[in-house]
SEKOL-629183 format. One record per residue (C-alpha): x, y, z; residue in one letter; chain. Coordinates in nm, 2 decimals. Example, Ala and Ser with C-alpha at 12.3 -4.5 7.8 and 13.67 -1.06 7.14 Angstrom:
REM residues 2
<atom <1.23,-0.45,0.78>,A,A>
<atom <1.37,-0.11,0.71>,S,A>
***
This chain:
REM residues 410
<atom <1.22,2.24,-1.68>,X,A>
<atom <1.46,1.90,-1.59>,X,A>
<atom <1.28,1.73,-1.38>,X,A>
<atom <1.51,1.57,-1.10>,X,A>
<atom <1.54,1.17,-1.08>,X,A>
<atom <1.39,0.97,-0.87>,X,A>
<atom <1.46,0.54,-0.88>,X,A>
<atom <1.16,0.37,-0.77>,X,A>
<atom <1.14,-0.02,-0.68>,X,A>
<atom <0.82,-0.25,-0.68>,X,A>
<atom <0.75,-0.58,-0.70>,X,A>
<atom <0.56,-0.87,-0.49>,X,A>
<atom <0.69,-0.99,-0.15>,X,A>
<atom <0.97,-1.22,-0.14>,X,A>
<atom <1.14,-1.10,-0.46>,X,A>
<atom <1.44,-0.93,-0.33>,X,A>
<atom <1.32,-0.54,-0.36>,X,A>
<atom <1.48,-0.43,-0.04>,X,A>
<atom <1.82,-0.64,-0.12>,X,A>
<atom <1.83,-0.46,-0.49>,X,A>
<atom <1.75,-0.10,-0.32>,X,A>
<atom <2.07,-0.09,-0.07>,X,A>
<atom <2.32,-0.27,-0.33>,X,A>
<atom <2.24,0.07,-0.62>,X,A>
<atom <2.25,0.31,-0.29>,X,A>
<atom <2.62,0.09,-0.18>,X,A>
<atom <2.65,0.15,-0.57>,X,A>
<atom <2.57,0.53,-0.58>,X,A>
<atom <2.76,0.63,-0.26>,X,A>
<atom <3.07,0.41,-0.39>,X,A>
<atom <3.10,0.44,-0.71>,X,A>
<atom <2.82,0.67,-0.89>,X,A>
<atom <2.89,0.79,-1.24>,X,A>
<atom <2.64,1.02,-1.25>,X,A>
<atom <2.81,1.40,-1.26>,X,A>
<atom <2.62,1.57,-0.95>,X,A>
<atom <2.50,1.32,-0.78>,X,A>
<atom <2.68,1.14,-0.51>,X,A>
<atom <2.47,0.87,-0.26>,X,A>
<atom <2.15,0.78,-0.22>,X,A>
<atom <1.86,0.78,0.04>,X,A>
<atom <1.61,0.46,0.07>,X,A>
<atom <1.25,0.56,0.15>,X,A>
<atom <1.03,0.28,0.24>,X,A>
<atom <0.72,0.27,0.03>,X,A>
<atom <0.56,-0.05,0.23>,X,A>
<atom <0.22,0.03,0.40>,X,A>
<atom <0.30,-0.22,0.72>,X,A>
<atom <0.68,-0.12,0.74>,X,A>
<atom <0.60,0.23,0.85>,X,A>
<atom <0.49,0.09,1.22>,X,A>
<atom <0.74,0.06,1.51>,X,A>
<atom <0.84,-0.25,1.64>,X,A>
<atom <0.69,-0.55,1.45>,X,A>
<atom <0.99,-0.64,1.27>,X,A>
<atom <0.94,-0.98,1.15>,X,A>
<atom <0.54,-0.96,1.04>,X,A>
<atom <0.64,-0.65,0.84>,X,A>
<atom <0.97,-0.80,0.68>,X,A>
<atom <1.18,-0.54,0.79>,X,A>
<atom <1.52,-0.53,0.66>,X,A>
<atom <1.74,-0.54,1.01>,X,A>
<atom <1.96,-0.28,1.10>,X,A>
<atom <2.24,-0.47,1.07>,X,A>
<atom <2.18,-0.55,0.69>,X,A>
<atom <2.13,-0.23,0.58>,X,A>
<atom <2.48,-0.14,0.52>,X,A>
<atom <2.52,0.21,0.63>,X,A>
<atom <2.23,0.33,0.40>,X,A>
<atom <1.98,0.54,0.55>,X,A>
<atom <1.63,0.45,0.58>,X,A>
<atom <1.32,0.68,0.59>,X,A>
<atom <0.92,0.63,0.67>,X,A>
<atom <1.01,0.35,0.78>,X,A>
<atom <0.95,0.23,1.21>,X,A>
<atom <0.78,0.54,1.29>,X,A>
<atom <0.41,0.51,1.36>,X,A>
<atom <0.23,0.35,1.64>,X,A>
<atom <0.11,-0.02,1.53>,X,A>
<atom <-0.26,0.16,1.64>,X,A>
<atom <-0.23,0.48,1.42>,X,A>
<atom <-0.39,0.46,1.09>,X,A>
<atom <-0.10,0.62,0.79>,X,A>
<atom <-0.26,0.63,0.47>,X,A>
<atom <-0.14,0.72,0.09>,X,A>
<atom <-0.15,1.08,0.10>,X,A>
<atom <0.01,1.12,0.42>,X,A>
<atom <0.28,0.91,0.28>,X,A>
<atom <0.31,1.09,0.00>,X,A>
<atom <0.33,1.45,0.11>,X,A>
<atom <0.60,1.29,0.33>,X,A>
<atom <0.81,1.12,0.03>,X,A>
<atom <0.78,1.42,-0.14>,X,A>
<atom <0.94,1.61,0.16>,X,A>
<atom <1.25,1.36,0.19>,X,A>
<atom <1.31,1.33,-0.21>,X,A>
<atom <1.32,1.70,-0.21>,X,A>
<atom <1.59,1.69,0.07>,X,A>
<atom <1.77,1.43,-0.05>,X,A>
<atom <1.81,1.62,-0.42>,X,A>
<atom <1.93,1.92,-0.21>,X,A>
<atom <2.23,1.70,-0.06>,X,A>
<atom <2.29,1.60,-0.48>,X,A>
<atom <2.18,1.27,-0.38>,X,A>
<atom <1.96,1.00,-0.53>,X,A>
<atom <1.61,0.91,-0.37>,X,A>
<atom <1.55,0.57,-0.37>,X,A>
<atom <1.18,0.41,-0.31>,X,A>
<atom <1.11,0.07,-0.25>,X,A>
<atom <0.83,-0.13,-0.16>,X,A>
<atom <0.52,-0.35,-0.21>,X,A>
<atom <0.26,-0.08,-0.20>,X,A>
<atom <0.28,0.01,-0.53>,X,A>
<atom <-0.05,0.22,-0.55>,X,A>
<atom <0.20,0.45,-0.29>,X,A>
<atom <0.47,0.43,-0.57>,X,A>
<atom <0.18,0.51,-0.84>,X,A>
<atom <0.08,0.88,-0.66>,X,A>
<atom <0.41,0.95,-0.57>,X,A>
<atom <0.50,0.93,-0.94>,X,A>
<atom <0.20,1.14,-1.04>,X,A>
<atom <-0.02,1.30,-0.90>,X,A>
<atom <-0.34,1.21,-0.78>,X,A>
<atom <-0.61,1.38,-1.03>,X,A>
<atom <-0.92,1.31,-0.82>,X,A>
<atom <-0.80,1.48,-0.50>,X,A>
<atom <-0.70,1.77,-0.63>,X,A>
<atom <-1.03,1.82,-0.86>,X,A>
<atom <-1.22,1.71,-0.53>,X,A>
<atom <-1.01,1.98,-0.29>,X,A>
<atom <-1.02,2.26,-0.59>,X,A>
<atom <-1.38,2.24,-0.60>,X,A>
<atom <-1.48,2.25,-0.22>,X,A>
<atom <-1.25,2.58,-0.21>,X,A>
<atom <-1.45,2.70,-0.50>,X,A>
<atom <-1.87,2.74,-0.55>,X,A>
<atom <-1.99,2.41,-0.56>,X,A>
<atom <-2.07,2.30,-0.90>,X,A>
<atom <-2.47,2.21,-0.99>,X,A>
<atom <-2.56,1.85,-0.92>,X,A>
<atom <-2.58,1.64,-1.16>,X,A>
<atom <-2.86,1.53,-1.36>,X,A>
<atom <-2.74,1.16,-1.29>,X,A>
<atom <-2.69,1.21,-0.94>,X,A>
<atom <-3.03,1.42,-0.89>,X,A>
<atom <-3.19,1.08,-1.01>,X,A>
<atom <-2.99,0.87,-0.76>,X,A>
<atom <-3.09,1.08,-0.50>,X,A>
<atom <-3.44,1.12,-0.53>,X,A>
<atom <-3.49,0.75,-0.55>,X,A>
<atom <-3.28,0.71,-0.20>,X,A>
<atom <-3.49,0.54,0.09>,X,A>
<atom <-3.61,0.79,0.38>,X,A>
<atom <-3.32,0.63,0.60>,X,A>
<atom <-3.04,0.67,0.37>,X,A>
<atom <-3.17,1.05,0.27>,X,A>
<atom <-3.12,1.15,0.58>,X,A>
<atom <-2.78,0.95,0.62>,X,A>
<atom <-2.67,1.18,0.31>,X,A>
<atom <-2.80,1.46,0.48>,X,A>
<atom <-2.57,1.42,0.82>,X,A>
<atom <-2.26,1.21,0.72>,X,A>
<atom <-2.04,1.13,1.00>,X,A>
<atom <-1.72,1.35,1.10>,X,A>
<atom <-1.54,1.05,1.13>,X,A>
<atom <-1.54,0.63,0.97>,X,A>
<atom <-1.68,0.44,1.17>,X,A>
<atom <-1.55,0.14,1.34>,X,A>
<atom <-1.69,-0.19,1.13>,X,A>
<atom <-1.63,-0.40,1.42>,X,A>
<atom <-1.77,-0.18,1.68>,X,A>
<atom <-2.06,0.00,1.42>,X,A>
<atom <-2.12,-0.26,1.16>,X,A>
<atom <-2.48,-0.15,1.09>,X,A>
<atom <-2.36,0.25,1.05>,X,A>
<atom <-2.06,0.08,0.82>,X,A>
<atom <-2.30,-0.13,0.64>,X,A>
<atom <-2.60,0.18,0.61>,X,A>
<atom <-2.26,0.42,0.48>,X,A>
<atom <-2.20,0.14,0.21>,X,A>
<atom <-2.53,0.10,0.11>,X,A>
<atom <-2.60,0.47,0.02>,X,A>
<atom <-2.30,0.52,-0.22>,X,A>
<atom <-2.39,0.17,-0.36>,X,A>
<atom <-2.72,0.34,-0.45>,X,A>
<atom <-2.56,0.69,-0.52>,X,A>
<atom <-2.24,0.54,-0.73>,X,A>
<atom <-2.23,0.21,-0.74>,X,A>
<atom <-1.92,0.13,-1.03>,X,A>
<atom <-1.70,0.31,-0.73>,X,A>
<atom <-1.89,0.14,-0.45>,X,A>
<atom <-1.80,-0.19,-0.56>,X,A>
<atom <-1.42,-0.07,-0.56>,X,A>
<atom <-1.45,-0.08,-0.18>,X,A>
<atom <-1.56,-0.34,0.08>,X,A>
<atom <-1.78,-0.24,0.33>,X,A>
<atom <-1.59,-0.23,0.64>,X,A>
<atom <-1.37,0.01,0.48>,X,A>
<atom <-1.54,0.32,0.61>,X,A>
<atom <-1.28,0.57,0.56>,X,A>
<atom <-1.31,0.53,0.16>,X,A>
<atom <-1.70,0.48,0.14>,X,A>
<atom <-1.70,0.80,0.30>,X,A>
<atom <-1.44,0.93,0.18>,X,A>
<atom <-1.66,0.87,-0.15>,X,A>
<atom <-1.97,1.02,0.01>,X,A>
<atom <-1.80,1.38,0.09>,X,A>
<atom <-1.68,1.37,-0.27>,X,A>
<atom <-2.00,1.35,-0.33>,X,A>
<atom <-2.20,1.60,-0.11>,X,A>
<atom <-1.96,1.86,-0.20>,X,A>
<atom <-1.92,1.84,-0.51>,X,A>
<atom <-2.23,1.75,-0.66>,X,A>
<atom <-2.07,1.51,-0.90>,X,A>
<atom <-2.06,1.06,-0.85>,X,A>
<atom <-1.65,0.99,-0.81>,X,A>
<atom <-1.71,0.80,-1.12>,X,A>
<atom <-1.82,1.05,-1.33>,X,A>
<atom <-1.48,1.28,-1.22>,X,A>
<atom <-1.24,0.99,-1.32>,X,A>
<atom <-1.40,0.92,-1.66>,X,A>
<atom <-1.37,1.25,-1.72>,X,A>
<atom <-0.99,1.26,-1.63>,X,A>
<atom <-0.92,0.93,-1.78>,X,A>
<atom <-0.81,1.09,-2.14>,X,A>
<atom <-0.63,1.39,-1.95>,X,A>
<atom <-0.26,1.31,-1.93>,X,A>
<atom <-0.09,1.34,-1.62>,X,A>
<atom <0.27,1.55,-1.61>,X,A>
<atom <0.49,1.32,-1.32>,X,A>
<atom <0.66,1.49,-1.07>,X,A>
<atom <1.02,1.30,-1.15>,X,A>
<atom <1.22,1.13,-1.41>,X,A>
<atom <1.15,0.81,-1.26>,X,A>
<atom <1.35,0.49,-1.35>,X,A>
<atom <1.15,0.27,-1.20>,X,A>
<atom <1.22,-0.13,-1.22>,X,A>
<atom <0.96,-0.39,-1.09>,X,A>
<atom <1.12,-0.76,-0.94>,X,A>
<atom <0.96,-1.00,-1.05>,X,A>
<atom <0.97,-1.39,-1.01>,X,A>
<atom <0.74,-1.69,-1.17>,X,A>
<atom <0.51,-1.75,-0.94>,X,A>
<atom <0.59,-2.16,-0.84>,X,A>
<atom <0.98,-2.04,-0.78>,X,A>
<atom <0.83,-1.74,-0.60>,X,A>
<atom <0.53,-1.94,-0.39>,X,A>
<atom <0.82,-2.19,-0.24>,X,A>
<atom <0.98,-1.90,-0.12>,X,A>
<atom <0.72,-1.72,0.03>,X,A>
<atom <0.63,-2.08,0.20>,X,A>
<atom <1.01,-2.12,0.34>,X,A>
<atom <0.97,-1.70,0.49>,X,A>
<atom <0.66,-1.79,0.65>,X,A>
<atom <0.82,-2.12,0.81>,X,A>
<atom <1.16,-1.89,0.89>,X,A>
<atom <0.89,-1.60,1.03>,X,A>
<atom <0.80,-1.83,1.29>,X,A>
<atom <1.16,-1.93,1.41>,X,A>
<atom <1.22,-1.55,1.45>,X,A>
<atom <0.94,-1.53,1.71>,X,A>
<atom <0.66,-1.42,1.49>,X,A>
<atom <0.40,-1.57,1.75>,X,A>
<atom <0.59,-1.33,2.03>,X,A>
<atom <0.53,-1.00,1.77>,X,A>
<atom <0.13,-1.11,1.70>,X,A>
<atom <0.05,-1.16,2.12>,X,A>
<atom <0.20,-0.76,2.13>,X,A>
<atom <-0.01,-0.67,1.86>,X,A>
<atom <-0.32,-0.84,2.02>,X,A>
<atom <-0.22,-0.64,2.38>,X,A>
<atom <-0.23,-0.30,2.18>,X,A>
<atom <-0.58,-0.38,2.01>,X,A>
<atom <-0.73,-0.45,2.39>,X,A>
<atom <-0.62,-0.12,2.50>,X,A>
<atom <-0.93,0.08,2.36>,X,A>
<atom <-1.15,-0.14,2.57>,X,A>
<atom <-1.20,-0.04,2.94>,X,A>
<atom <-1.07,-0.34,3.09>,X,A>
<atom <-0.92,-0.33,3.42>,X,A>
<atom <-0.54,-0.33,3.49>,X,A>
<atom <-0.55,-0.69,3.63>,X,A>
<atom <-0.72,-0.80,3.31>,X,A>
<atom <-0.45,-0.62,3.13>,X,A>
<atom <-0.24,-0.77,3.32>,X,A>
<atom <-0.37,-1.14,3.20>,X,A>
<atom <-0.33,-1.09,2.78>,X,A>
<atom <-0.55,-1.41,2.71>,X,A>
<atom <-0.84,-1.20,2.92>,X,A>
<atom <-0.79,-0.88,2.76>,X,A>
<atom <-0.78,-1.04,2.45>,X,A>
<atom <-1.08,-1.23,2.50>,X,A>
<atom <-1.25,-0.95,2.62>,X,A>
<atom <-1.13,-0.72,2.31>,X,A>
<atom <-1.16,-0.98,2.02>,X,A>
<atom <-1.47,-0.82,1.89>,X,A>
<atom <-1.38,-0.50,1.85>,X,A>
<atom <-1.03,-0.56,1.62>,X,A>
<atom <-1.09,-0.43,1.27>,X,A>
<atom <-0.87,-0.60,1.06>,X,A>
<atom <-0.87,-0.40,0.77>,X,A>
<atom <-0.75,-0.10,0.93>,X,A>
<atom <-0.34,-0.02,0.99>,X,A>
<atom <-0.07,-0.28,1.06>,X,A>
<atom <-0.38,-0.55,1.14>,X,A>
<atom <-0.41,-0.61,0.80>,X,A>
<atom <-0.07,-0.75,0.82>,X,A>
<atom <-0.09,-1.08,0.69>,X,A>
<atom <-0.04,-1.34,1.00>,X,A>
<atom <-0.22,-1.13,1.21>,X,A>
<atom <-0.61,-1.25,1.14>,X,A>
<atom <-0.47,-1.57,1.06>,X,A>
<atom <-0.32,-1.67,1.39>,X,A>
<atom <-0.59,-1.47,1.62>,X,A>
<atom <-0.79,-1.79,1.65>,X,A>
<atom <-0.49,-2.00,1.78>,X,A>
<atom <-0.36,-1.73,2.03>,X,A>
<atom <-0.69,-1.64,2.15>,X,A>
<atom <-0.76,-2.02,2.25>,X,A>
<atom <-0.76,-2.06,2.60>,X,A>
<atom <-0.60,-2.49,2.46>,X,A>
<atom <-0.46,-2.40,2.14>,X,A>
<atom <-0.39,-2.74,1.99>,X,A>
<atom <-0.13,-2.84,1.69>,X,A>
<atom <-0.38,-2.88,1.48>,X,A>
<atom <-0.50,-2.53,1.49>,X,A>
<atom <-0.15,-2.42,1.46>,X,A>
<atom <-0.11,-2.59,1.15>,X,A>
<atom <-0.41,-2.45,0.98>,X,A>
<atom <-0.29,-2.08,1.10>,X,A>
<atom <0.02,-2.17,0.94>,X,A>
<atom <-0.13,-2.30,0.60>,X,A>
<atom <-0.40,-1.97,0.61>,X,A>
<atom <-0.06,-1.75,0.67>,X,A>
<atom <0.12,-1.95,0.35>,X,A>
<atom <-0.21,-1.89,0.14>,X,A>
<atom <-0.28,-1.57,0.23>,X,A>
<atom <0.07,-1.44,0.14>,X,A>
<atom <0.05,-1.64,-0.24>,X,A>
<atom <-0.28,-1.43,-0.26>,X,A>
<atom <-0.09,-1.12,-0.18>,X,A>
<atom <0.19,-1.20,-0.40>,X,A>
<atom <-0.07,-1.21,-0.72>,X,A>
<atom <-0.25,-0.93,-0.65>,X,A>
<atom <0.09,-0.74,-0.58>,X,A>
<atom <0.15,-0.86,-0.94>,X,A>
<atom <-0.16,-0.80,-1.14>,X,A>
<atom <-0.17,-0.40,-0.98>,X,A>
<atom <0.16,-0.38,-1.14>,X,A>
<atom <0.10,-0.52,-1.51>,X,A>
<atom <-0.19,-0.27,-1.49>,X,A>
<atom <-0.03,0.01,-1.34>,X,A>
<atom <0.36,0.02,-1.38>,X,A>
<atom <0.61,-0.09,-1.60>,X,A>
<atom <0.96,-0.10,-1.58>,X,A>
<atom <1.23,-0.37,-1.58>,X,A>
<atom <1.22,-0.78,-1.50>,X,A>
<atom <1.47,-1.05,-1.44>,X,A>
<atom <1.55,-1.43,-1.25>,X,A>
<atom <1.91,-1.46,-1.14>,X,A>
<atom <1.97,-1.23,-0.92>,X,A>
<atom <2.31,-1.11,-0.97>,X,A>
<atom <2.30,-1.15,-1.37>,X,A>
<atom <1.91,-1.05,-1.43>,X,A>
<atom <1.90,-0.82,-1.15>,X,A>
<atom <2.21,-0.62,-1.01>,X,A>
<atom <2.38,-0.61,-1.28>,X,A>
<atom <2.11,-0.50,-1.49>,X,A>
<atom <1.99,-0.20,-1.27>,X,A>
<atom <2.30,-0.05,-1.23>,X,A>
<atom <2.38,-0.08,-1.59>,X,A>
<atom <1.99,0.08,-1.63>,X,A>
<atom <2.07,0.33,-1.32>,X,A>
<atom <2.42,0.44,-1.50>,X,A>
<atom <2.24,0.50,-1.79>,X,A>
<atom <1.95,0.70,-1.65>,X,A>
<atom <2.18,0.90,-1.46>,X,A>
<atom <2.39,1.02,-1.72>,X,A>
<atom <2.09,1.11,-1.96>,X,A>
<atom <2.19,0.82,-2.21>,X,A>
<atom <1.94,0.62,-2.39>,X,A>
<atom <1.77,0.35,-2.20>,X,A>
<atom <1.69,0.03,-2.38>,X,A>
<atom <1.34,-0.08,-2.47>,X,A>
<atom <1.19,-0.29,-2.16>,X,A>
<atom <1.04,-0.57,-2.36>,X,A>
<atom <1.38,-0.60,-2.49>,X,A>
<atom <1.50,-0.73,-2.18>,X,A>
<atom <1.39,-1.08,-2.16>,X,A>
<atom <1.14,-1.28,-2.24>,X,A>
<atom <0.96,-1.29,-1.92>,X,A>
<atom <0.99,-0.86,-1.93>,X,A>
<atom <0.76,-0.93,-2.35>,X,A>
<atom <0.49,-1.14,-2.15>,X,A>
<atom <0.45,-0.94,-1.83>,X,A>
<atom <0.48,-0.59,-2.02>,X,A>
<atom <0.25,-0.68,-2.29>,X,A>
<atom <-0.07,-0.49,-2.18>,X,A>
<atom <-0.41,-0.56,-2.36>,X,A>
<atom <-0.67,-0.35,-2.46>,X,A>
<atom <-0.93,-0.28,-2.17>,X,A>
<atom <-1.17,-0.07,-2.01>,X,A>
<atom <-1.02,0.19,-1.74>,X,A>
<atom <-1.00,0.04,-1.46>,X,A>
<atom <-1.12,0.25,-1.16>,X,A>
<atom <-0.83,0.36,-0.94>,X,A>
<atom <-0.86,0.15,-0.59>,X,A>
<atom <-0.72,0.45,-0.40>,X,A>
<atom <-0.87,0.73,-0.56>,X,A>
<atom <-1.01,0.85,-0.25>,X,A>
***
């Protein structure tokens, strides 16, 4: 069976994804070459894009730029809703099918490339973990019988009666913490994948391993060595830029951020994290009070608060006398926080994905991937990537190393 195509775009923030994705879709729905196919579909594959509103902290690309193209997953959660990968990608899945119905291209773009990585194939662990809890449980391991029987009388009976639902770090930090400590004793190569506030994968963890009697660890060595099929023909190129040209950009968006009225969109988000706290309508009324009063309770490694800016600048809006010198250190923890971004962005690529790299953007870039896209399309040969430049030899070139655990697994 053909599988259908699918053009998928990653890369770090600031390197021009979203401007690449609506110039091949302008390309496609102008001019494509490509027999059967005629236009394409962008679908947003950026974790903090899917909220509503927040345009500037999410880098949204404004309606006004995106030529006609239409966008998907993208504006269409509440900033308070938590939308994670396999939500996303039952959804993407939905709108590439779709969009092949119409004979038109699917398009995915965005800096979340783990999203990108179990859209392009499928996640082994979930399905082994779902398979098994509809089937009889398999026997415990002996590994795991060990772990267990050496578990503390408090953590036993934590394993015993898991929560139905994560718990809030902010609000619960001793359940988080107690949750994190039992699968650091049960499986602790996966437990140190996670951090501790991030309830909904520890236990996520846990109930992979109460029902199936196996560690999580011992489920994706065993899949390591069994190859995956992917769901589409995927060209898939990754943006890439040296990272001192790339770190003055992102330096310049954060400055630019600000001018847009960045501070305006982080006071909104701070209003919608007070709402869970019963404070009274004329405390609601006063934002600095409610979010005084709710400070405490905002998890920041839960939905669009783990956009960066957000922690960053709480301090300085929350101060009753914010001075300029706070504001400037908000600004320099926003600047770092987003170079740190950038190179992690980078390293999950080298180790997960790789397609195609470039500089100039019209010569290196554009012109490139729609030479690349014609080609895909019309089921010619496709050139070697470390053939492409001399960046694509370094950044492509993948040594030898243990399997890495997969960060969203779970």
């Amino acid at each position: 069976m053909v599988l259908r195509p699918l053009i998928a775009i990653c890369g770090t923030t600031g390197v021009g994804k979203s401007n690449l994705a609506i110039e091949l879709a302008l390309k496609l729905t102008n001019g494509v070459r490509g027999g059967r196919w005629r236009g394409a579909k962008i679908i947003n594959a950026d974790s903090m894009q899917v909220y509503a509103g927040m345009d500037i902290i999410t880098n949204k690309v404004p309606e006004s730029e995106r030529e006609g193209i239409e966008h998907h997953l993208m504006g269409f959660k509440e900033p308070g809703e938590q939308y994670v990968v396999g939500q996303w990608v039952q959804d993407a899945i939905q709108i590439i099918e779709e969009t092949h119905v119409q004979n038109q291209i699917p398009i995915v773009v965005g800096g979340t490339s783990y999203w990108i990585q179990h859209l392009m194939f499928p996640n082994r662990l979930t399905s082994s973990f779902e398979s098994n809890t509809v089937q009889q449980q398999s026997p415990i391991s002996s590994d795991l019988v060990q772990a267990i029987s050496r578990l503390p009388p408090t953590l036993l009976e934590l394993l015993n009666a898991l929560p139905e639902q994560p718990p809030s770090a902010s609000a619960n930090p001793e359940e988080a913490f107690s949750l994190y400590n039992l699968l650091m004793e049960l499986d602790e190569p996966v437990a140190s994948r996670w951090h501790w506030r991030d309830t909904r994968k520890v236990l996520r963890s846990l109930r992979i391993i109460k029902d199936t009697g196996r560690k999580p660890s011992e489920i994706i060595n065993e899949q390591s060595s069994v190859a995956v099929e992917p769901r589409y023909r995927t060209l898939c190129f990754w943006l890439y830029a040296d990272p001192p040209t790339l770190n003055g950009r992102l330096d310049t968006r954060v400055d630019d951020m600000i001018k847009q009225g960045l501070l305006g969109e982080l006071l909104a988000l701070q209003k919608i994290a007070s709402k869970p706290r019963p404070v009274s309508e004329t405390c609601q009324d006063n934002s600095m009070h409610a979010v005084e009063a709710s400070a405490a309770s905002v998890d920041y490694t839960l939905g669009i608060y783990q956009s960066i800016g957000y922690k960053e600048f709480h301090g300085y809006l929350s101060s009753p006398s914010p001075s300029d010198e706070v504001f400037r250190a908000a600004v320099e923890d926003m600047k770092h926080s987003t170079r740190k971004y950038a190179k992690r962005q980078v390293s999950w690529i080298r180790n997960k994905l790789l397609p195609a790299l470039g500089d100039q953007w019209a010569l290196q870039v554009r012109d490139r991937a729609e030479d690349i896209t014609d080609a895909f399309l019309e089921l010619r040969d496709l050139p070697d990537p470390l053939t492409l430049s001399a960046t694509a030899r370094e950044m492509l070139s993948v040594k030898d190393k243990p399997t890495e655990y997969d960060p969203e697994c779970f």
